[in-house]
C-alpha positions, 0 to 999 in steps of 0.5 A, a space after each residue: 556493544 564495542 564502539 566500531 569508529 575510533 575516538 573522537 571521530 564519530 560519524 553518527 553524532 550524539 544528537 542524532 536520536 539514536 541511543 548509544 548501542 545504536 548510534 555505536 552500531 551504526 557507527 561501525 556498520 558505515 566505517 566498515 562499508 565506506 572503509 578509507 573513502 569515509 574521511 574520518 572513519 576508521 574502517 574495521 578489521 575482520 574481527 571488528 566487522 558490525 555484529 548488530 543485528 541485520 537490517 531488514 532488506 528484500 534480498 532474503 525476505 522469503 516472509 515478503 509475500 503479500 499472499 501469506 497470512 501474518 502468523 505464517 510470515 511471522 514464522 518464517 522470521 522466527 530466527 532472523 533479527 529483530 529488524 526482519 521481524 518488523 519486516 515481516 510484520 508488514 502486508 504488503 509487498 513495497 505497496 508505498 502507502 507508509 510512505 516507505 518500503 516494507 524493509 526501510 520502514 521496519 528498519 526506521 521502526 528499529 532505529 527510532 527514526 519513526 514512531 509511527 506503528 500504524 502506517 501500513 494501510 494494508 495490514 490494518 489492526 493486525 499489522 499494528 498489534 504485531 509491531 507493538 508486540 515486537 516493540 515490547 518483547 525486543 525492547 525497541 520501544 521507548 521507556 514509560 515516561 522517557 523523553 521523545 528521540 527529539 527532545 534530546 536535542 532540539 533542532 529545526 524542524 526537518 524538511 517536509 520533502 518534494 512537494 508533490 513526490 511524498 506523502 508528507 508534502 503533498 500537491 494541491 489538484 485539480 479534479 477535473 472529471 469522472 466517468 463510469 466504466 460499466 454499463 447499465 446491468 453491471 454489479 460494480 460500480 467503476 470510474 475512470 478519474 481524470 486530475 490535473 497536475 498543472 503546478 503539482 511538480 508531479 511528473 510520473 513515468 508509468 508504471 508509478 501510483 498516485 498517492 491520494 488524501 480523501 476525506 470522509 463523507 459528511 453524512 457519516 461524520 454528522 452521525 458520530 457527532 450527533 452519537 456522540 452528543 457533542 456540538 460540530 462548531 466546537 474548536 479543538 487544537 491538535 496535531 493538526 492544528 485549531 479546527 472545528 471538531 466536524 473539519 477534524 472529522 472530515 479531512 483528519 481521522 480515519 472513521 473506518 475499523 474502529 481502533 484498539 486504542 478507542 475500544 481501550 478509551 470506551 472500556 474506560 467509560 463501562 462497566 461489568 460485562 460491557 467493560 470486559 468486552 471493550 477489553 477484549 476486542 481492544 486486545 484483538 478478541 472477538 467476543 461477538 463475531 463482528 469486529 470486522 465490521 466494527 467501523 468507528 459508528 458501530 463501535 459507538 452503537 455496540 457501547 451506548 452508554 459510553 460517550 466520551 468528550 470530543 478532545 479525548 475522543 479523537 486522541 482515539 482515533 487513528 490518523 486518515 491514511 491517504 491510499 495509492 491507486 496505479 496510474 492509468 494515464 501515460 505522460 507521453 499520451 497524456 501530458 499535464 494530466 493522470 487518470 485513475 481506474 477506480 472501484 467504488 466500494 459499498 455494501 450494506 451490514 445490518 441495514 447500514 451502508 457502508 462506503 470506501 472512503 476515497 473510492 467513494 470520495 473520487 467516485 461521487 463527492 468530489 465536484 469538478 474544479 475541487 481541489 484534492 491532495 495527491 503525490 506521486 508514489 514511484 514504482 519498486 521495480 514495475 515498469 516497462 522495460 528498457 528496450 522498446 521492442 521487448 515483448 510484454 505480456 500483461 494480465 489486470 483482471 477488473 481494475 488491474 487494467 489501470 498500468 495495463 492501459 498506461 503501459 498500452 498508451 505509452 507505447 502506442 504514443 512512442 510508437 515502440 515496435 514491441 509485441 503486447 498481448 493483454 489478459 483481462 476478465 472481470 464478472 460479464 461482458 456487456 457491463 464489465 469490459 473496460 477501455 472496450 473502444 480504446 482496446 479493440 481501436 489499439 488491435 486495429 492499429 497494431 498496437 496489441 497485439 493479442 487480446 484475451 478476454 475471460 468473464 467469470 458470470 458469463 455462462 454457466 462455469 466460471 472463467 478467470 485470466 489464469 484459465 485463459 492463460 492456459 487454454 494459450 499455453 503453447 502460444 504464452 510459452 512461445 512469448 516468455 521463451 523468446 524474452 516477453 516480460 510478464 506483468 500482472 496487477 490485481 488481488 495479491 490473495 487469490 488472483 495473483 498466486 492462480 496466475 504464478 500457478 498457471 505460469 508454472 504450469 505452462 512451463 511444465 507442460 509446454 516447456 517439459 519442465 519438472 514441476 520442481 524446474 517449473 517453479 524455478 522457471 517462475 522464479 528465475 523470471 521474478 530475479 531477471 527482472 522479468 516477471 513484476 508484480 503490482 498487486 494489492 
């Protein structure tokens, strides 16, 4: 590859931990965008322009749809470069949990300045398996046996970030409450958390997530232990540094969907067919029909005869990601605190119970004045917009109300002149209507202006937000016409897409536009800034 920056002067210096087609790529890529502004770097001729390969962006990511499945991503970015690949790799559309956006963590992947393969908390196993894949068919990983990217040449210890506004860094809280949202009779079972942030640094605008670190229920982490035979006290030093083998458990190791790399250690400890099944579902197969059930417990159950030792056992194990949950508090409303609109999630598989780890953790295990880590994820484009007076129209069925009730309190709190019509449904009426005191007291006060409530379980046929949406087609066309922006936040799956497609549809019908001019009417919304999106 032709070194871009003219000797001696390079701008990526030998020690960063590039190798030299990337430190010379690099080199050339930020001659030519700082040109003569750069002191020191020789800005590039035409014919000199970087032909690296393309760094992911959102600008052309057509893949970057939380909707689509992998194997159809992954299509589409075929024929792009490998840094877009690694791109649509990722599940998620900018969700924050990697600590990233999904295009700068697929370029720090590439470049090496991240090792870590598994930080995207919503593509799971699948998304990893792929990056792995990449990595060794674009040859970006590490050769067998090379040193670390560090080790070429040994610095400080880099900074860990803001305290309380990353991942790496985060803030010690207090939690200060919890109370439910549904009423008796309800099949859900859903918080309202409330925590401080007095002497986080935390100072969030709405529209922002909360990063939060759970830990795993004690009772789970006493049956592996006891599955495994081995003794809770015993003290093993790891990246986290000495602690008892139960404090690794608990606060550390991920306990949910057992990994690739523990089926490959278990496949170790077998043999025959037992063997040849651990290989498999450490190679994504699905022999039996029940890895997606295969938590860490179970894992150890399907393989009783394989216990390995404690220390090996949790090099196995994945690190406990943090998860981001969408603030529903406003800083204006609400100061020197944040609250959270939380489902707990349990289901019972094979006479087992099975429990969200951080749902869970905020729903019943945390006790008042506990202290938990949290940091503040700001938001990618999703937030109110500039001019208080600027319509907006929001739709958050179930806990997607959370930025809804922010964005509600922020403007009541400023008094912004603004029109708000809010979109909400959830399974019945009687149990499932959330905030239904504060919504109906923001009616009464002028605040919002429109209430449109849709129960799924409530009468014989089923009626969710997007049917809402269009039964008020004329009156929603009227709003988006005259410059309302329009939110919605919930299930990127299935919930999200109907209401793009009930969009579509009130611009076709209400608005007389083709069905090709209606698509485009949504997406000339999504490019204006318009129509945004926090969905998961």
């Amino acid at each position: 590859m032709t070194q871009h920056v003219t000797p001696p002067l390079v701008l990526i210096p030998e020690s960063a931990p590039f190798n030299p087609d990337q430190r010379a790529w690099l080199s050339g890529y930020f001659a030519a965008l700082l040109g003569p502004a750069m002191t020191g770097a020789t800005a590039l001729g035409g014919a000199e322009v970087p032909t690296g390969p393309a760094l992911a962006d959102n600008g052309d990511a057509p893949w970057h749809d939380p909707s689509l499945p992998l194997d159809e991503r992954m299509g589409m970015a075929q024929d792009r470069s490998a840094p877009q690949k690694l791109m649509a790799a990722m599940a998620q559309q900018d969700c924050g949990q990697c600590g990233y956006n999904c295009a700068d963590y697929a370029n720090a992947i590439f470049l090496k300045t991240e090792e870590r393969l598994n930080l995207c908390q919503p593509g799971g196993k699948d998304t990893l398996r792929m990056l792995k894949k990449l990595e060794a068919e674009l040859g970006t990983a590490a050769p067998a046996g090379a040193a670390a990217p560090a080790a070429e040449a040994p610095t400080a210890e880099a900074p860990l970030g803001p305290y309380g506004l990353c991942r790496e860094n985060p803030a010690e809280a207090v939690f200060l409450s919890r109370r439910r949202l549904n009423a008796p009779g309800g099949e859900k079972e859903t918080w309202h958390v409330e925590i401080d942030l007095k002497g986080t640094g935390i100072d969030y605008v709405v529209g922002d997530s909360l990063g939060l670190f759970p830990a795993n229920a004690p009772a789970l982490v006493d049956t592996v232990i006891a599955e495994l035979g081995a003794r809770p006290e015993r003290v093993i030093a790891t990246k986290f540094g000495e602690k008892t083998l139960r404090e690794h458990l608990l606060t550390a190791y991920a306990l949910g969907a057992a990994p690739d790399s523990l089926f490959q250690l278990l496949s170790l400890l077998t043999s025959g067919a037992q063997r040849r099944k651990a290989q498999s579902l450490a190679a994504g197969e699905d022999p039996d029909g029940d890895l997606a059930y295969l938590d860490v417990l179970a894992a150890l159950h399907k393989f009783p005869g394989a216990r390995p030792d404690a220390e090996v056992f949790l090099e196995a194990l994945d690190e406990l990601q943090p998860r981001l949950y969408s603030i529903s508090s406003s800083p204006k409303a609400d100061p020197g605190r944040v609250s959270l609109t939380v489902d707990a999630v349990r289901y019972s598989h094979r006479s087992r119970l099975r429990l969200g780890v951080a749902s869970t953790h905020l729903g019943e295990r945390l006790a008042e004045t506990a202290t938990v880590r949290i940091y503040l994820q700001k938001a990618h484009g999703f937030g109110l917009p500039a001019s208080p007076e600027t319509p907006i129209i929001m739709c958050g069925p179930g806990t997607g109300i959370a930025p809804f009730r922010a964005f509600l309190r922020e403007r009541a709190a400023t008094g912004a002149p603004g029109r708000n019509w809010l979109f909400f449904g959830h399974q019945r009426q009687a149990s499932d209507f959330f905030y239904r005191e504060e919504l109906n007291a923001l009616k009464d006060q002028g605040v919002l202006t429109r209430l449109s409530l849709a129960w799924s379980r409530d009468g014989s046929e089923k009626t969710y937000v997007q049917d809402r949406m269009r039964e008020n087609g004329r009156e929603l066309w009227r709003w988006l016409e005259e410059g309302a922006h329009f939110y919605v936040c919930g299930d990127a799956k299935r919930m999200a897409k109907d209401v793009e497609r009930a969009i579509i549809d009130v611009a076709a019908k209400e608005g007389g536009r083709s069905p090709e001019d209606a698509v485009a009417y949504l997406a000339a919304l999504k490019k204006a800034g318009r129509y945004q999106a926090d969905v998961y």
